[in-house]
C-alpha positions as CSV (number, residue, x, y, z in Angstrom):
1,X,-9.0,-9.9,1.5
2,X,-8.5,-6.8,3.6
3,X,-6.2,-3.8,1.6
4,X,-5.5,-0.9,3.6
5,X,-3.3,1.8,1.8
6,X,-1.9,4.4,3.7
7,X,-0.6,7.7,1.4
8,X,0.7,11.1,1.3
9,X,-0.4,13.8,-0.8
10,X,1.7,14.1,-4.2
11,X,3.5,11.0,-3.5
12,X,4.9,9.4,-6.9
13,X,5.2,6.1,-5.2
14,X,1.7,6.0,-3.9
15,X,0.1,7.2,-7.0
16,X,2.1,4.1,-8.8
17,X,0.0,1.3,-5.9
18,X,-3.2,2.8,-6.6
19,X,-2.7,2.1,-10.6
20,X,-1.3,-1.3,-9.6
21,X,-4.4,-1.9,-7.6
22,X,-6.8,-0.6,-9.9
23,X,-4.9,-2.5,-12.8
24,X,-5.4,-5.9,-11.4
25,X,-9.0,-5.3,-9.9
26,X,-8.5,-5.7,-6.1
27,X,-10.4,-3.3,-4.1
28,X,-8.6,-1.3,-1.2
29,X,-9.4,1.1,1.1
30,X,-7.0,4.4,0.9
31,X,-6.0,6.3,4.4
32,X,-4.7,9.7,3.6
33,X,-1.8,10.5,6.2
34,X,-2.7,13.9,7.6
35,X,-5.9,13.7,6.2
36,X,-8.2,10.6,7.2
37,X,-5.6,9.2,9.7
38,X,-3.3,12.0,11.7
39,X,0.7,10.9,11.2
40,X,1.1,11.0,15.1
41,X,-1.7,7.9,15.2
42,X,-0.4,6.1,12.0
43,X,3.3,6.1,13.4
44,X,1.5,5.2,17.0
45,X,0.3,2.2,14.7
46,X,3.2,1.2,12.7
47,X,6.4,2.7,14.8
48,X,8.7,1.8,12.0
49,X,7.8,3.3,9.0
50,X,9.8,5.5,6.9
51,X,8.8,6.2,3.8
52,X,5.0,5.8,1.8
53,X,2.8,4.3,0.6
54,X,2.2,1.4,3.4
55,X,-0.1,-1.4,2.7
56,X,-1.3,-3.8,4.8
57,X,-3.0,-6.9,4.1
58,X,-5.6,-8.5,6.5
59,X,-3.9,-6.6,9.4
60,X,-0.8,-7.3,8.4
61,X,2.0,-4.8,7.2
62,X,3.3,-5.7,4.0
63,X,5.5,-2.8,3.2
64,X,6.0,-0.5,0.6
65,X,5.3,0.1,-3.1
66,X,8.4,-2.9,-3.7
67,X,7.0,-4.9,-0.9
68,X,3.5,-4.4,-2.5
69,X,4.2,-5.3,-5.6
70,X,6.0,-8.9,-4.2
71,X,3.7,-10.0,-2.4
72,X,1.1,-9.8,-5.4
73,X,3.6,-11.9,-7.3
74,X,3.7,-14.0,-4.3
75,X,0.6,-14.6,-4.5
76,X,-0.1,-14.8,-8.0
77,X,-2.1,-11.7,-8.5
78,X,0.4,-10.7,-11.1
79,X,2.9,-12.0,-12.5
80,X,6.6,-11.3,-13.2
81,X,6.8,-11.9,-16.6
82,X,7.0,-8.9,-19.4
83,X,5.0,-10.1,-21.7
């Protein structure tokens, strides 16, 4: 499986997907907006986004941090139960 991240500097809401990520063990690749991707070419790419992080999943656009986080539940990565 393919994880792309894209973030911003000093976002709250990307920091939280990178501990989700590292927390469950799946490696990802992180794109820095502004940094290792410029925002014109990442909005060129995905015309629709509005807010960070973005992740995308075997070249597929699976949203934000909520977005993220269901489709690991989805797919049984983690599950939805407190424990």
């Amino acid at each position: 499986m393919d994880i792309q991240i894209y973030t911003l500097r000093g976002c709250g809401s990307c920091t939280k997907i990178k501990e989700l990520l590292a927390r469950i063990g799946v490696q990802y690749t992180e794109n820095r907006v502004g940094v290792d991707i410029s925002k014109d070419d990442f909005l060129a790419k995905y015309p629709d986004i509005s807010g960070y992080p973005q992740m995308v999943v075997d070249g597929v656009l699976v949203g934000g941090l909520m977005d993220s986080v269901k489709f690991f539940v989805e797919n049984k990565m983690v599950s939805s139960k407190k424990s």
